[in-house]
C-alpha positions in Angstrom: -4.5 0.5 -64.0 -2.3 3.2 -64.8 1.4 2.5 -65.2 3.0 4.9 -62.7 0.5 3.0 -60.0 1.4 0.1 -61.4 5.2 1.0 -60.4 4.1 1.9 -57.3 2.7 -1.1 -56.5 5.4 -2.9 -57.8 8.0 -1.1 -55.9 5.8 -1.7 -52.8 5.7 -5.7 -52.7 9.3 -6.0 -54.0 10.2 -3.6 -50.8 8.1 -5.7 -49.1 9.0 -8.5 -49.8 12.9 -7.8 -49.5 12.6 -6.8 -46.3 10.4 -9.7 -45.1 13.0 -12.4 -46.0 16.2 -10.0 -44.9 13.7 -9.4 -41.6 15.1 -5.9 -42.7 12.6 -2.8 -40.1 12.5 0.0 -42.0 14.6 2.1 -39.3 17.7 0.0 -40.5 16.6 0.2 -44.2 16.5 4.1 -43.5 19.9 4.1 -42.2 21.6 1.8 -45.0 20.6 4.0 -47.6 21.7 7.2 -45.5 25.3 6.1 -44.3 25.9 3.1 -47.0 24.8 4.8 -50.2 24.9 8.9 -49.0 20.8 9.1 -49.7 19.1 10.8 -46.8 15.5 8.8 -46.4 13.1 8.9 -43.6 11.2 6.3 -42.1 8.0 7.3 -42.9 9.7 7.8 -46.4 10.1 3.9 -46.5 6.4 3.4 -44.8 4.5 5.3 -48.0 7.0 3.1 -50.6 5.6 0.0 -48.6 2.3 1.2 -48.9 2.4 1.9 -52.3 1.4 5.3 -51.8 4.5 7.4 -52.5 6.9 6.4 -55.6 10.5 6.7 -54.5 12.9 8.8 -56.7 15.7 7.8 -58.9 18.0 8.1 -56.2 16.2 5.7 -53.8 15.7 2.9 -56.2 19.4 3.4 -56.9 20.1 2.9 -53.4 17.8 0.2 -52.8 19.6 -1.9 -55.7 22.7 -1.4 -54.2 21.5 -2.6 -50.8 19.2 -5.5 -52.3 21.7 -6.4 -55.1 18.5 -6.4 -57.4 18.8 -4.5 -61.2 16.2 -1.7 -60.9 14.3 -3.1 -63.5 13.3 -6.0 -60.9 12.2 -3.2 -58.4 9.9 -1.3 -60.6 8.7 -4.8 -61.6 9.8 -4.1 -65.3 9.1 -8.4 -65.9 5.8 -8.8 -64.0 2.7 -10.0 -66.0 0.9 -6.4 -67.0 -2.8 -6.9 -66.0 
């Protein structure tokens, strides 16, 4: 596995995750980021980073540690087991 999928999937089941717990839709995660943290984000935006499809840019994942209170390094899984 290469290592910008492997960030992608990483990304994906932290967002995932996050959200589960926070019961967080990705409509109100899309509007945190926009009016909390000034980063304009779609829905469907959020949907691909679920999916694992799309990897978010340096402003998202900035954005997505302020709202989480996670370092970035947690959200592109920087301490998971590498297969």
């Amino acid at each position: 596995m290469n290592y910008k999928h492997r960030v992608r999937l990483a990304v994906s089941r932290f967002l995932k995750r996050e959200m589960l717990e926070r019961e967080m839709t990705a409509k109100w995660l899309a509007y945190k980021m926009t009016k909390v943290c000034g980063v304009t984000v779609s829905q469907s935006a959020i949907y691909t980073w679920q999916r694992g499809e799309v990897m978010p840019g340096a402003d998202k994942i900035l954005a997505m540690a302020e709202i989480f209170g996670a370092s970035t390094d947690e959200i592109l899984g920087a301490y998971e087991d590498v297969e």
